[in-house]
py3Dmol code that shows the C-alpha trace and the ligand (Angstrom):
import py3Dmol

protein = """\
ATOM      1  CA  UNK A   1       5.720   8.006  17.043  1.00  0.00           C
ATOM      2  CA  UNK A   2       3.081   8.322  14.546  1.00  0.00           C
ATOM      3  CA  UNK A   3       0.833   5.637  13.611  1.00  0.00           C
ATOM      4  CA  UNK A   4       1.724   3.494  10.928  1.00  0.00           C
ATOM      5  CA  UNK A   5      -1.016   0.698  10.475  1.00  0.00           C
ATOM      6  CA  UNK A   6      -1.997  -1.957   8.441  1.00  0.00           C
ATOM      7  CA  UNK A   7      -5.266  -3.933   8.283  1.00  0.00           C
ATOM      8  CA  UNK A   8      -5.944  -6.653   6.682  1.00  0.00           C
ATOM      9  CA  UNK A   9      -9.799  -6.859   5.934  1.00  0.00           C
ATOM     10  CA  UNK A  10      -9.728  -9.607   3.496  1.00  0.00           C
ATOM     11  CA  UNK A  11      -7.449 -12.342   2.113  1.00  0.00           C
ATOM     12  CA  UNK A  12      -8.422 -14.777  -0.158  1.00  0.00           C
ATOM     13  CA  UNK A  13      -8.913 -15.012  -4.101  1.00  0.00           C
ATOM     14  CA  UNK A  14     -11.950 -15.718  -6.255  1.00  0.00           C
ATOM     15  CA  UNK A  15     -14.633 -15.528  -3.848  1.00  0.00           C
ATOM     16  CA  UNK A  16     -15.039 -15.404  -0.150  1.00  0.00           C
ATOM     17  CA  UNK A  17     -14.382 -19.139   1.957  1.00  0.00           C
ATOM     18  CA  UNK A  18     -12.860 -20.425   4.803  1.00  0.00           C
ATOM     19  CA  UNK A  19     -13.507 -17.119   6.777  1.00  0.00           C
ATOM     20  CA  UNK A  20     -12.158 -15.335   4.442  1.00  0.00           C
ATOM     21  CA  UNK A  21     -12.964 -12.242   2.435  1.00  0.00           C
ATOM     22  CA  UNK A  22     -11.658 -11.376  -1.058  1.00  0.00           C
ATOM     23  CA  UNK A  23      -8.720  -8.665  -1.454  1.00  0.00           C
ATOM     24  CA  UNK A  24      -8.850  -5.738   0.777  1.00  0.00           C
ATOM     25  CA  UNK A  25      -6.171  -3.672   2.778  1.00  0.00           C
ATOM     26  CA  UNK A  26      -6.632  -0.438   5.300  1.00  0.00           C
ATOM     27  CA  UNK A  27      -3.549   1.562   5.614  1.00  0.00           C
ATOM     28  CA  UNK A  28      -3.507   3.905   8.333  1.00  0.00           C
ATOM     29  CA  UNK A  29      -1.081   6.939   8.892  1.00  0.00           C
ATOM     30  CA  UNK A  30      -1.611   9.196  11.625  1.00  0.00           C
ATOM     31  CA  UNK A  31      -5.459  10.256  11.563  1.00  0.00           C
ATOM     32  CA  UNK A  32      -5.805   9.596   7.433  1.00  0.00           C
ATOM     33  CA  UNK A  33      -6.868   6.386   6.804  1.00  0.00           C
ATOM     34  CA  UNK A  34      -7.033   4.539   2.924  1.00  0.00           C
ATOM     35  CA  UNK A  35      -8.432   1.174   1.387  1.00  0.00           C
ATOM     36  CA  UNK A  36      -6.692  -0.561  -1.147  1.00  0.00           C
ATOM     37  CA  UNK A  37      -9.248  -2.416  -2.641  1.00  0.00           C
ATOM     38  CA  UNK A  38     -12.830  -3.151  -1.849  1.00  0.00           C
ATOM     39  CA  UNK A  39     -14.026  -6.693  -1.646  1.00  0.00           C
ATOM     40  CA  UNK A  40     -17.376  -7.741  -1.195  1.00  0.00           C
ATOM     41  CA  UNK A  41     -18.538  -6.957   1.908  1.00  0.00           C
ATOM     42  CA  UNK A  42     -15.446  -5.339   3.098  1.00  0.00           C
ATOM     43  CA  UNK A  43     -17.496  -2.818   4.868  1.00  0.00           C
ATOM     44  CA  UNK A  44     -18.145  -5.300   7.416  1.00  0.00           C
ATOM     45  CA  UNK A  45     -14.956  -5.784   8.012  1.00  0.00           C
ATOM     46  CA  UNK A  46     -14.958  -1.853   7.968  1.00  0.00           C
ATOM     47  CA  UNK A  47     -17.339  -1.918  11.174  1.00  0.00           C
ATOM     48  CA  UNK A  48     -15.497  -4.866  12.999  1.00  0.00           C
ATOM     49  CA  UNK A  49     -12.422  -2.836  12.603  1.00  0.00           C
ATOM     50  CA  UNK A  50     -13.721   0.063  13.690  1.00  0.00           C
ATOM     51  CA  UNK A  51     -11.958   2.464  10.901  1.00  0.00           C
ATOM     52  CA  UNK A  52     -13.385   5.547  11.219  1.00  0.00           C
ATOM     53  CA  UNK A  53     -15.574   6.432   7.900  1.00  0.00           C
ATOM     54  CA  UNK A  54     -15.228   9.865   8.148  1.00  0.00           C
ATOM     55  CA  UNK A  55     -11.257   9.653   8.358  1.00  0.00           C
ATOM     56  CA  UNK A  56     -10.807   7.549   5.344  1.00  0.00           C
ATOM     57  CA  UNK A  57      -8.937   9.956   2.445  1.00  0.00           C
ATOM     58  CA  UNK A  58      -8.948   7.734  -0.647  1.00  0.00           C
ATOM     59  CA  UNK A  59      -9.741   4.343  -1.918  1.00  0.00           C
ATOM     60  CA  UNK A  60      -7.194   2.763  -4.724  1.00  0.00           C
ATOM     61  CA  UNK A  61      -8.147   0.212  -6.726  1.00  0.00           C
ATOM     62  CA  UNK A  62      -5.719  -2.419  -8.272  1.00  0.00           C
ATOM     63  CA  UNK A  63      -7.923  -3.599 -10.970  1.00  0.00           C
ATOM     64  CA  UNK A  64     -11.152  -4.050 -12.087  1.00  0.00           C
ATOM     65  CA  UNK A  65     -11.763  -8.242 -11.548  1.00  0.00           C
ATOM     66  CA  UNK A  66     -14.671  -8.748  -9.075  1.00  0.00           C
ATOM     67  CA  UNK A  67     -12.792 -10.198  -6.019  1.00  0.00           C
ATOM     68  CA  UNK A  68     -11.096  -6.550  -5.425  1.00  0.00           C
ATOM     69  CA  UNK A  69     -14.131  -4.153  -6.504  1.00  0.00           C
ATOM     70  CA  UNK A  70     -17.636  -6.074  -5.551  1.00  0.00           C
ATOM     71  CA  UNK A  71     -17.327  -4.622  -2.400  1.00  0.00           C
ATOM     72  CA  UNK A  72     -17.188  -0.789  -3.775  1.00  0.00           C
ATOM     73  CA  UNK A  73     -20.567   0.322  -4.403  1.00  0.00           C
ATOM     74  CA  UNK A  74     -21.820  -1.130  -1.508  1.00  0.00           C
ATOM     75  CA  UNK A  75     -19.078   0.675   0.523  1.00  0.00           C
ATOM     76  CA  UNK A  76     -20.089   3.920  -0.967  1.00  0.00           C
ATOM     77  CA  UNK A  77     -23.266   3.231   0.205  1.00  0.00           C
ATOM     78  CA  UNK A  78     -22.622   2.933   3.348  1.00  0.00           C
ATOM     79  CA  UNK A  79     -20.417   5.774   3.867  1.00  0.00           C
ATOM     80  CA  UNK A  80     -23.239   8.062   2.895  1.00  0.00           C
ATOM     81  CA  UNK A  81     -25.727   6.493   4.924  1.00  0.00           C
ATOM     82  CA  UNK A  82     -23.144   7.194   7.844  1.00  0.00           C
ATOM     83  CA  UNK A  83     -23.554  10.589   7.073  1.00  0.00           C
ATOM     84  CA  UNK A  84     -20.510  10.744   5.426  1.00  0.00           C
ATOM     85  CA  UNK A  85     -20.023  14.627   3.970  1.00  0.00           C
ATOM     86  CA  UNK A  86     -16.356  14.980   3.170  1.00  0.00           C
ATOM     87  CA  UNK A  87     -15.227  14.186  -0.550  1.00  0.00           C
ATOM     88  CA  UNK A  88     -13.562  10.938  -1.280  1.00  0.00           C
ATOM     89  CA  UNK A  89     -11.206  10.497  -3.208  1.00  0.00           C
ATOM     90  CA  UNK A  90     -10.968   7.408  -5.381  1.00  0.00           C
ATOM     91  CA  UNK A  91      -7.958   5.871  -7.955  1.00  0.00           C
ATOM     92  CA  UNK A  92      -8.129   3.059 -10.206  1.00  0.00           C
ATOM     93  CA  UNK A  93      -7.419   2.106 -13.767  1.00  0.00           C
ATOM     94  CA  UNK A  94      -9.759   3.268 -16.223  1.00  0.00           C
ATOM     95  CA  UNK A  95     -13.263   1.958 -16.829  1.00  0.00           C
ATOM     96  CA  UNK A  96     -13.977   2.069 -12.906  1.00  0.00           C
ATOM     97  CA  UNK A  97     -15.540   5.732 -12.724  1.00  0.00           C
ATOM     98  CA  UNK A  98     -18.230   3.788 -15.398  1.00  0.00           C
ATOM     99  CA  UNK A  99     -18.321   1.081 -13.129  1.00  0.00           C
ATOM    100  CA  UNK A 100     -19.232   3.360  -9.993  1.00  0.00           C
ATOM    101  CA  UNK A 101     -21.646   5.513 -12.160  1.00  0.00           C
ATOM    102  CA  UNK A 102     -23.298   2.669 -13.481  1.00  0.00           C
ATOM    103  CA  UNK A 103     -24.101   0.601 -10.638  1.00  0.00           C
ATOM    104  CA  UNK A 104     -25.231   3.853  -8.724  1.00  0.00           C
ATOM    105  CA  UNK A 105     -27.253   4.479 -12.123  1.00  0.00           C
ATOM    106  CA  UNK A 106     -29.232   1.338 -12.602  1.00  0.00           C
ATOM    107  CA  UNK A 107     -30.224   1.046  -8.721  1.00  0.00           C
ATOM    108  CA  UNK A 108     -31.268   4.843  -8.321  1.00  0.00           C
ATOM    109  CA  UNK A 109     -28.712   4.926  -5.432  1.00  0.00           C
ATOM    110  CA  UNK A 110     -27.284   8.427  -4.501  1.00  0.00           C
ATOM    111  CA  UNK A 111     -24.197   9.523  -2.659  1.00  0.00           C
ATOM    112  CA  UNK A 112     -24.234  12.924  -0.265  1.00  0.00           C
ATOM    113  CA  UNK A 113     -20.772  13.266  -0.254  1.00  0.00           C
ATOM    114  CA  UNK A 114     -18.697  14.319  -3.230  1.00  0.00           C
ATOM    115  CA  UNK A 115     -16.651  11.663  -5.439  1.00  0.00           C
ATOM    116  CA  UNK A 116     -13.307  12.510  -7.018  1.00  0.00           C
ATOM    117  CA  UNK A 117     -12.432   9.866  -9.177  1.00  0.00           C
ATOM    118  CA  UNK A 118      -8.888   9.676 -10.597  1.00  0.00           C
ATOM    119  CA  UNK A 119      -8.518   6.939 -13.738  1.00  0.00           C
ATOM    120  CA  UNK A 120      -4.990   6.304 -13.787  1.00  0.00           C
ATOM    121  CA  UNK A 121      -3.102   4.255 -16.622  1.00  0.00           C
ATOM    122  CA  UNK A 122      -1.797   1.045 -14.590  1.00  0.00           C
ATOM    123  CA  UNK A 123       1.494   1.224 -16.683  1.00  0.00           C
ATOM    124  CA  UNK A 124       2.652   4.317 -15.393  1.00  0.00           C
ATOM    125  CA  UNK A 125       4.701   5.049 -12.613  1.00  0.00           C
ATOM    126  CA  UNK A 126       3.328   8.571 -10.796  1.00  0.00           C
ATOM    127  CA  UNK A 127       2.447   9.665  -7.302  1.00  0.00           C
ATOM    128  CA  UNK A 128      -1.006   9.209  -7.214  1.00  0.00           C
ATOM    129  CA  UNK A 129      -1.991  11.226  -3.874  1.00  0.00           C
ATOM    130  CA  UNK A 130       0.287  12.976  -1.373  1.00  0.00           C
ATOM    131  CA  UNK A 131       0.095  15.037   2.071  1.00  0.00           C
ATOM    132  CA  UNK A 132       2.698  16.218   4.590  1.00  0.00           C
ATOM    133  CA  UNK A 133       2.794  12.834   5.788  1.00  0.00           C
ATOM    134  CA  UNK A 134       2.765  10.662   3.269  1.00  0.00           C
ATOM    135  CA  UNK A 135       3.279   9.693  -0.515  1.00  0.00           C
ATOM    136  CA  UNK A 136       1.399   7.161  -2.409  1.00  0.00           C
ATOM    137  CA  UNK A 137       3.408   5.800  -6.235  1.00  0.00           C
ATOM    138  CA  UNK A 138       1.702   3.597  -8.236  1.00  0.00           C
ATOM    139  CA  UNK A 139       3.137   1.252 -10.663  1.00  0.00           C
ATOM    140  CA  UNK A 140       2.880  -1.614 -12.897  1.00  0.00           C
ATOM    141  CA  UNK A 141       2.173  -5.369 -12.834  1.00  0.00           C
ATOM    142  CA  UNK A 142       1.484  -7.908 -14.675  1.00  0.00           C
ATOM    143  CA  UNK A 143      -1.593  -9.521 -14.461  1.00  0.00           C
ATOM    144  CA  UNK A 144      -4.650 -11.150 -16.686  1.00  0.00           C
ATOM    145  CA  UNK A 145      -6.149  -7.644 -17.315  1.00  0.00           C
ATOM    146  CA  UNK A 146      -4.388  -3.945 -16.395  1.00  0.00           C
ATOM    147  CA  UNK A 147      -2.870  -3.927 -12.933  1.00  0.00           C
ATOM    148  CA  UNK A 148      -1.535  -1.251 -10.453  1.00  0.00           C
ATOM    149  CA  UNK A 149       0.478  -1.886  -7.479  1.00  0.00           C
ATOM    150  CA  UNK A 150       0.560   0.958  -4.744  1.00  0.00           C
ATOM    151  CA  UNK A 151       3.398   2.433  -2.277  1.00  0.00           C
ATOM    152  CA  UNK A 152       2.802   4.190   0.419  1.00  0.00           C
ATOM    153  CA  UNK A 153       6.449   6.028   1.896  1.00  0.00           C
ATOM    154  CA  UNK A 154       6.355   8.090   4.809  1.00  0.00           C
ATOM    155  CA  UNK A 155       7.362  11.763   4.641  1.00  0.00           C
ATOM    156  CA  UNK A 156       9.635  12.949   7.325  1.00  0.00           C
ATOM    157  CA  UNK A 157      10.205  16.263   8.475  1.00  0.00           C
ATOM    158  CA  UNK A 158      13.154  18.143   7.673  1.00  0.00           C
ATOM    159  CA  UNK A 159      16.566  17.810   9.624  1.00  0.00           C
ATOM    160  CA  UNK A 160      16.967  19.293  12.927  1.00  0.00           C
ATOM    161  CA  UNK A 161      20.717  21.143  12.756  1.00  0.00           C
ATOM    162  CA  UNK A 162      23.213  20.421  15.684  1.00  0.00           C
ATOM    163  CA  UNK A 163      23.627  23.760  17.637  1.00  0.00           C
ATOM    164  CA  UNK A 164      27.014  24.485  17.757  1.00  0.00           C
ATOM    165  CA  UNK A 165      27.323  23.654  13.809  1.00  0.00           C
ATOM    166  CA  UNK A 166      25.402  27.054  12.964  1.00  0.00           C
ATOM    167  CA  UNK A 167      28.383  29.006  15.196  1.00  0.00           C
ATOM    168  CA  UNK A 168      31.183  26.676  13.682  1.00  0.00           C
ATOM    169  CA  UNK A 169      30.429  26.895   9.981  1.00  0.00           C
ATOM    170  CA  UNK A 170      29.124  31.033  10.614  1.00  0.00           C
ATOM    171  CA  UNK A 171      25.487  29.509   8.853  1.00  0.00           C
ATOM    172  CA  UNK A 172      23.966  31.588   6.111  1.00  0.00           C
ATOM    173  CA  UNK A 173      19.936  31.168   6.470  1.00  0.00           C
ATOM    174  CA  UNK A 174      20.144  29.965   2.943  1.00  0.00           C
ATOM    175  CA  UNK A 175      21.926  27.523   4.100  1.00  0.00           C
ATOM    176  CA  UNK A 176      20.182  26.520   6.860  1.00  0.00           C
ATOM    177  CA  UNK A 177      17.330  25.851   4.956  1.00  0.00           C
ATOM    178  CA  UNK A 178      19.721  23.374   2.532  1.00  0.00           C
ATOM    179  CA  UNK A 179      21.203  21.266   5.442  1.00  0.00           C
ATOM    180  CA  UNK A 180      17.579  20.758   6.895  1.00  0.00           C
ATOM    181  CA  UNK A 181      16.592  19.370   3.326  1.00  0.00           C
ATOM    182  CA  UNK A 182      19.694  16.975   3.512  1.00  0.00           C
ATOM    183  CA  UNK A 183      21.735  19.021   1.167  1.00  0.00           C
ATOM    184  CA  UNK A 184      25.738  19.488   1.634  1.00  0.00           C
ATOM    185  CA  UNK A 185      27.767  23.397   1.555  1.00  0.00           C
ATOM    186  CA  UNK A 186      30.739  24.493   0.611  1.00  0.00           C
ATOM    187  CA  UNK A 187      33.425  26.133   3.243  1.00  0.00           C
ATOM    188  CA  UNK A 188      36.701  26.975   1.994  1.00  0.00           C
ATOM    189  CA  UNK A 189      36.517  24.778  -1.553  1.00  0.00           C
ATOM    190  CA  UNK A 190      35.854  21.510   0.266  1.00  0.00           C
ATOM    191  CA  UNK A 191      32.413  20.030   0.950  1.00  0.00           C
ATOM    192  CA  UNK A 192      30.928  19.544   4.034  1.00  0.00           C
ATOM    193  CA  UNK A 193      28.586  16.848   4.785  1.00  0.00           C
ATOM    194  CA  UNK A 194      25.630  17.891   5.600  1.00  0.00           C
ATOM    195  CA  UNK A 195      25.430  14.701   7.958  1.00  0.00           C
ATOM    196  CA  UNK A 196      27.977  15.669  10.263  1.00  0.00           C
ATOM    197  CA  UNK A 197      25.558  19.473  10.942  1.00  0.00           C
ATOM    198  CA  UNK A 198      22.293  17.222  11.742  1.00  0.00           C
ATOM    199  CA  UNK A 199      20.465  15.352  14.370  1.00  0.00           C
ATOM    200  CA  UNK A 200      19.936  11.345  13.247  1.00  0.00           C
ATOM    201  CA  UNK A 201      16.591  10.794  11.858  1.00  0.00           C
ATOM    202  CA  UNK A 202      14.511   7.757  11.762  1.00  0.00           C
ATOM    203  CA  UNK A 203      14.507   5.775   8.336  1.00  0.00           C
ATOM    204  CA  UNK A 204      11.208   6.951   6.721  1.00  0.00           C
ATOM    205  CA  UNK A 205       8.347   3.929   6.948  1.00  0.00           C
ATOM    206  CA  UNK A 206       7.101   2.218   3.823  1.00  0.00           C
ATOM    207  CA  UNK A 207       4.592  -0.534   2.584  1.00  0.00           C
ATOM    208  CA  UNK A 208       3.480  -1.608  -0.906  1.00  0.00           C
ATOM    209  CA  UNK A 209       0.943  -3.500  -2.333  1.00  0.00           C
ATOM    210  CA  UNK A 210       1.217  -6.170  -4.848  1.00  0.00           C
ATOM    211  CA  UNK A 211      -1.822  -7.729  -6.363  1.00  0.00           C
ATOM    212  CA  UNK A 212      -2.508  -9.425  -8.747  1.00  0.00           C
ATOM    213  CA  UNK A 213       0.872 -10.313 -10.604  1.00  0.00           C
ATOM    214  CA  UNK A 214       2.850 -12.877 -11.854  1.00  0.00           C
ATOM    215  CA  UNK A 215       6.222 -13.076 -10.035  1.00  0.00           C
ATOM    216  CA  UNK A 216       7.743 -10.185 -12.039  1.00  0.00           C
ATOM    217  CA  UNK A 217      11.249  -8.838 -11.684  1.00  0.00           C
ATOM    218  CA  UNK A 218      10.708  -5.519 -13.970  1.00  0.00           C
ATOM    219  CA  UNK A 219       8.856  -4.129 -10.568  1.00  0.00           C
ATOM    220  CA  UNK A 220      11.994  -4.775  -7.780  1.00  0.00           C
ATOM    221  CA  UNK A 221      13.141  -0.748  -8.721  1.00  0.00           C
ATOM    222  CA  UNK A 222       9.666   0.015  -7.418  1.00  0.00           C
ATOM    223  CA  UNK A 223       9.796  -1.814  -4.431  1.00  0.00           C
ATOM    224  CA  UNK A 224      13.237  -1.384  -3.640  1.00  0.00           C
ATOM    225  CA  UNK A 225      14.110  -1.237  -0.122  1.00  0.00           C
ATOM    226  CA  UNK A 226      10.306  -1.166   0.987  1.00  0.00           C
ATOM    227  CA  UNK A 227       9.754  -1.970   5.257  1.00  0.00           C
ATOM    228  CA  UNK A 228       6.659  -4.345   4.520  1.00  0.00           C
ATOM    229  CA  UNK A 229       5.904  -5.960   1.243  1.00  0.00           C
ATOM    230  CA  UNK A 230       2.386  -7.046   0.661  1.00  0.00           C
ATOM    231  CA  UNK A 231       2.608  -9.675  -2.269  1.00  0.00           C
ATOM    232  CA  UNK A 232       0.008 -12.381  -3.306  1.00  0.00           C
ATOM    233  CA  UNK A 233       0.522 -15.630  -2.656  1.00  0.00           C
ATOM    234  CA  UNK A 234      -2.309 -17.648  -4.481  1.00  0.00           C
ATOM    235  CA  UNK A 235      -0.856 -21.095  -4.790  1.00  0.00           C
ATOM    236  CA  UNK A 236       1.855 -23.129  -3.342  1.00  0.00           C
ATOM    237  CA  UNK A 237       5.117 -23.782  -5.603  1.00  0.00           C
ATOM    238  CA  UNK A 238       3.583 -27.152  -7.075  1.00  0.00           C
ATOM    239  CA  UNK A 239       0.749 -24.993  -8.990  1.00  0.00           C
ATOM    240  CA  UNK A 240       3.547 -22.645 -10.836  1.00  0.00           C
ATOM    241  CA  UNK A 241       2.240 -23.228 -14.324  1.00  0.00           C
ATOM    242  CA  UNK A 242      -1.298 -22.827 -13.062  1.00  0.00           C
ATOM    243  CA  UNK A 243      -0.159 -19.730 -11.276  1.00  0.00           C
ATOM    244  CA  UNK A 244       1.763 -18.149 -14.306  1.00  0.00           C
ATOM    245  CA  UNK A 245      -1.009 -19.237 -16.358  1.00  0.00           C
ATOM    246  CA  UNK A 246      -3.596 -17.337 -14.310  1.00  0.00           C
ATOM    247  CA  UNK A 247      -1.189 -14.415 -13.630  1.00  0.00           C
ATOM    248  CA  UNK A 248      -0.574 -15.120 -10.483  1.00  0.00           C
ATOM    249  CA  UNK A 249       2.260 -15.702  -8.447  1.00  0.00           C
ATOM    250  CA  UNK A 250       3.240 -18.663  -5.999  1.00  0.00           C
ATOM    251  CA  UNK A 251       5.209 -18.320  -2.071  1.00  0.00           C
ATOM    252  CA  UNK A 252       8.080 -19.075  -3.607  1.00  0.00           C
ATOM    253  CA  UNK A 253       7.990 -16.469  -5.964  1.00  0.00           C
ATOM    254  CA  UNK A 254       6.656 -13.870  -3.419  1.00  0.00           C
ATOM    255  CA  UNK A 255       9.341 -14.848  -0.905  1.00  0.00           C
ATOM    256  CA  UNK A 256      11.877 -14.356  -3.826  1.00  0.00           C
ATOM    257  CA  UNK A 257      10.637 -10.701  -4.897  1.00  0.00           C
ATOM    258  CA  UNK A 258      10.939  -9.631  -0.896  1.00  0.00           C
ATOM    259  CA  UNK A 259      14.352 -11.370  -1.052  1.00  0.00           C
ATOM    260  CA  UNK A 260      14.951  -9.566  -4.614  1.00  0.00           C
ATOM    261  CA  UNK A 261      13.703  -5.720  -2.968  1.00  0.00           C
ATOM    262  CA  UNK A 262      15.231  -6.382  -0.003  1.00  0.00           C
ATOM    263  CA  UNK A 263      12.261  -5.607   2.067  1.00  0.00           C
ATOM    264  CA  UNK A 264      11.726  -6.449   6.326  1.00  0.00           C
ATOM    265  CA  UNK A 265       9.070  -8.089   6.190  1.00  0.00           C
ATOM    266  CA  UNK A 266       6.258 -10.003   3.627  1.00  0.00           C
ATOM    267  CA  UNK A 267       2.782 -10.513   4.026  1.00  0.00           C
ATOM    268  CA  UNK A 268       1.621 -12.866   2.232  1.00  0.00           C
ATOM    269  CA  UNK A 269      -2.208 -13.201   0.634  1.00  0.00           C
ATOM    270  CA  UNK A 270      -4.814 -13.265  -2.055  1.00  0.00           C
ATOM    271  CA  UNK A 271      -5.054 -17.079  -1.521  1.00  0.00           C
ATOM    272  CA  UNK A 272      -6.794 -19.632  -3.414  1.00  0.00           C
ATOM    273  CA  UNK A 273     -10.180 -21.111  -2.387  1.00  0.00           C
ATOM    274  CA  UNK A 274      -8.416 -24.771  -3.003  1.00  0.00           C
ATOM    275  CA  UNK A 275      -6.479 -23.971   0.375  1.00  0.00           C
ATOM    276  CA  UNK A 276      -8.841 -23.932   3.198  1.00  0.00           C
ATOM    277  CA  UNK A 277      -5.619 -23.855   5.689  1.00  0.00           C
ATOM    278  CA  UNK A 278      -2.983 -21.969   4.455  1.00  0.00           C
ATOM    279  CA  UNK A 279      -0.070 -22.842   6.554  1.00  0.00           C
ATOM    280  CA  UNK A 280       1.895 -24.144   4.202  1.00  0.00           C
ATOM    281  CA  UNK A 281       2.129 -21.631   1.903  1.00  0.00           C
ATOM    282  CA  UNK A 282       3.580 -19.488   4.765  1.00  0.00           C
ATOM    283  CA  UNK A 283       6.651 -22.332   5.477  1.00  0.00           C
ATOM    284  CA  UNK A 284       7.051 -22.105   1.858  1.00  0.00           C
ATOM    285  CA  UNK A 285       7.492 -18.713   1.522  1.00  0.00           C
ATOM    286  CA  UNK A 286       9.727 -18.885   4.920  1.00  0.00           C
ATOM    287  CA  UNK A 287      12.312 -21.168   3.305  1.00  0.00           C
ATOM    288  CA  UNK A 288      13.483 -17.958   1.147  1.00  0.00           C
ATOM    289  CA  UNK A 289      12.271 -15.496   3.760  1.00  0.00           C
ATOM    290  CA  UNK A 290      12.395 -15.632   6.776  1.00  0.00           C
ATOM    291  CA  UNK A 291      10.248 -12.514   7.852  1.00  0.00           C
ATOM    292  CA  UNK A 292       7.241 -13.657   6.170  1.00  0.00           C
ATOM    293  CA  UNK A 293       4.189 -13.062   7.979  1.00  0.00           C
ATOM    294  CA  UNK A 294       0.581 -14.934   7.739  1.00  0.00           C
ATOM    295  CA  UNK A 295      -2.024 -12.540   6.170  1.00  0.00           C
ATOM    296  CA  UNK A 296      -5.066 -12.909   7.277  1.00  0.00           C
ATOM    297  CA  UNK A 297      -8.740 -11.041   7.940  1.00  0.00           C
ATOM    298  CA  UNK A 298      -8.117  -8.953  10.715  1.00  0.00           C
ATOM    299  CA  UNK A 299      -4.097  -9.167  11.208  1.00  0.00           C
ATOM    300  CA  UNK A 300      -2.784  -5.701  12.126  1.00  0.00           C
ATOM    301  CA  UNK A 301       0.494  -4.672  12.136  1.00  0.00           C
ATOM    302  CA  UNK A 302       1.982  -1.615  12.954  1.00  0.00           C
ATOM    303  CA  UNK A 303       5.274  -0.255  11.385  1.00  0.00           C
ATOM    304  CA  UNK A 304       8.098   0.629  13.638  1.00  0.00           C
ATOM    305  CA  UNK A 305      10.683   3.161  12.310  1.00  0.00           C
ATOM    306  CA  UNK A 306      14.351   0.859  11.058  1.00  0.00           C
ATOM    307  CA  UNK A 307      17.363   2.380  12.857  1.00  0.00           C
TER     308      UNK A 307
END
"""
ligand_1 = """\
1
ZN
Zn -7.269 -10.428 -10.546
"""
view = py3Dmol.view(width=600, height=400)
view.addModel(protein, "pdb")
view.setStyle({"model": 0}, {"cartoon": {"style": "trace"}})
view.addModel(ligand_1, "xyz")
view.setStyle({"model": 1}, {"stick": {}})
view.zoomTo()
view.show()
């Protein structure tokens, strides 16, 4: 099976507390590895985790508040001082190819790899990078300032055709090549599944990211079905005005969009400095869904493939 893996580098909001870092996400797939997000001082975490500098493909940002891109330059920096040579890749809503430029600017820093900097708009819905493996959407949501959540879906191969269906049904190669995409033929005016001609595959892997927002339901078509949902969690239900106020959503409302997308499992995050446990916020998010699991710097978790 290919590898599938998540890694949470940071968790909290605002600032970093508690032993926790600000917003930050590695997403591994096979030997490509991406950040969502770059707290400060996420490359740290970066060297605790091991994640191989070299291997890292792209780096998408959500938005621009501090507690998801303090961590960027400094990142940068460190990839090129690791002798870093391959071009990087980075996506983000627009103003953040200024903010690179100018930090690098003012402190006469310098980067010996190449930069490609895609400046998205964070209300569109468009696949922002993709490889034989894997395909990354982003999409809307609705935060303070302009906000992009990310999907990551896994790419399967093509069907694998049963043997004896190619002498049955007398296969054309044209056809052939259909079936393997999941398309159905035609033999003697009636259709024929294409289905009942191939080998069962695997239900292709998927995670998405979601933060910041305010519990929104105008993003459940873009999260529909999704294995693991990342969604913030920044306060417990009692703060909901405070939450919606700060555009932010609560467990309850977390637990509720998993519920809504029907996803496996939740991962919860982005928590408030006013929670120095955070314990709760997990049983509240539990009481609507049950596969909620704790976020938290350093929890891994690899995907396995649904039957
Ligand atoms: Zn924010």
């Amino acid at each position: 099976m290919k590898p599938f893996r998540l890694t949470i580098l940071g968790s909290n909001a605002a600032f970093p507390c508690h032993g926790r870092l600000t917003s930050s996400v590695c997403v591994q797939y096979l030997q490509d590895y991406f950040i969502i997000d770059a707290c400060e001082s996420v490359q740290v975490r970066i060297q605790q985790y091991k994640i191989p500098i070299q291997k890292v493909k792209a780096i998408f940002i959500s938005h621009l508040h501090g507690d998801h891109i303090f961590g960027l330059p400094g990142l940068l920096n460190s990839f090129s001082m690791h002798n870093r040579t391959k071009e990087l890749l980075i996506v983000g809503p627009s103003g953040i190819k200024e903010y690179i430029e100018t930090v690098f600017r003012i402190t006469q820093g310098h980067l010996f790899f190449p930069l490609k900097i895609l400046e998205i708009n964070p209300k569109d819905r468009k696949t922002v990078y993709a490889n034989k493996n894997i395909q990354i959407k982003s999409f809307p949501l609705n935060h303070r300032i302009e906000t992009t959540g990310y999907r990551f879906n896994e790419v399967l191969s093509d069907y694998n055709i049963k043997k004896n269906a190619i002498q049955t049904y007398n296969l054309s190669v044209d056809e052939i090549k259909r079936i393997k995409k999941g398309e159905n033929i035609m033999r003697n005016e009636k259709v024929v599944d294409y289905s009942t001609l191939v080998y069962k595959k695997a239900k292709p892997r998927s995670f998405a990211y979601c933060s910041d927002t305010i519990y929104d339901e105008s993003i459940v078509e873009d999260i529909k079905d999704v294995q693991v949902l990342y969604h913030e969690t920044t306060y417990l239900d009692e703060l909901a005005d405070k939450a919606e106020e700060r555009g932010h959503s609560t467990a309850k409302q977390a637990a509720k969009m998993a519920l809504l997308c029907q996803a496996k499992q939740l991962i919860t995050g982005h928590y408030s400095p006013r929670y120095k446990y955070v314990d709760d916020i997990i049983l509240e998010a539990k009481t609507i869904f049950k596969q909620t699991l704790k976020g938290y710097d350093g929890f891994i978790l690899d995907l396995i493939p649904e039957e």
